[in-house]
N, C-alpha and C positions, 0 to 999 in steps of 0.2 A: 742160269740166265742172269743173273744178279751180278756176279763177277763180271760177265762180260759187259754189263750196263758201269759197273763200277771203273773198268779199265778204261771203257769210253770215256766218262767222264773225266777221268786224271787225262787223258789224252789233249781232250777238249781247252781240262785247265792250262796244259802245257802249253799249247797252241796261243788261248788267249797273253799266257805270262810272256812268252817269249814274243811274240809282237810288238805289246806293250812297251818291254825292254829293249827292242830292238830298233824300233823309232827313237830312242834316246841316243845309243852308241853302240859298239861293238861289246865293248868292255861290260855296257848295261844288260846287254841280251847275255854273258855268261853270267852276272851276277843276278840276275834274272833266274836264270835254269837253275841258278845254287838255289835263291829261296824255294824257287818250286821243289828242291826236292828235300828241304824242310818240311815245307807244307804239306807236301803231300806223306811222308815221315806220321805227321805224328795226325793226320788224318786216317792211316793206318793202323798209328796204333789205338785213337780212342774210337774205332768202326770195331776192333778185334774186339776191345773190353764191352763192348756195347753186344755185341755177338757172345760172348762168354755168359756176360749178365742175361741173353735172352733164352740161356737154357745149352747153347753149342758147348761141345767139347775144345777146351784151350789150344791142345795139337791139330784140330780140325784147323781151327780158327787162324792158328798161325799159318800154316800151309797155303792158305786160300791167298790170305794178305800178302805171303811172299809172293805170287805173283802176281796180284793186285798191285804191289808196291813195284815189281822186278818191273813189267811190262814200261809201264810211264817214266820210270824212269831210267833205263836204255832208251828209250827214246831222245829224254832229255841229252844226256851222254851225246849218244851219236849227235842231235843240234849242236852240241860245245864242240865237237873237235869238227864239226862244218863250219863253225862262226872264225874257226881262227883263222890269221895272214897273217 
């Protein structure tokens, strides 16, 4: 249940980022989706370490974040190649 509360949220943030950037320009809504998928990158990585420190197994842990991390950002993706003209 956690993953799926987790993917909502990247979702969520996605949404928020890309609006934000999207009332600026075109060009801000893709540089927009680029930060978000920094942010959301290394919010992956320090949730895995924080999950490894709570006792999880490291290969558990990576698995879950990969698609923790895959889902929001195929999202982002598909937004960037809809924003282009």
């Amino acid at each position: 249940m956690r993953t799926v509360v987790v993917i909502v949220i990247g979702l969520v943030l996605l949404a928020v980022v890309f609006a934000v950037a999207r009332r600026r320009s075109g060009l801000a809504a893709r540089k927009g989706l680029a930060a978000f998928g920094v942010m959301w990158f290394m919010f992956c990585v320090v949730d895995t370490f924080v999950g490894v420190w709570s006792g999880y197994p490291l290969l558990d842990e990576l698995l879950i974040h990969l698609v923790i991390f895959a889902v929001p950002v195929a999202a982002a993706v598909a937004l960037g190649r809809s924003t282009r003209r």
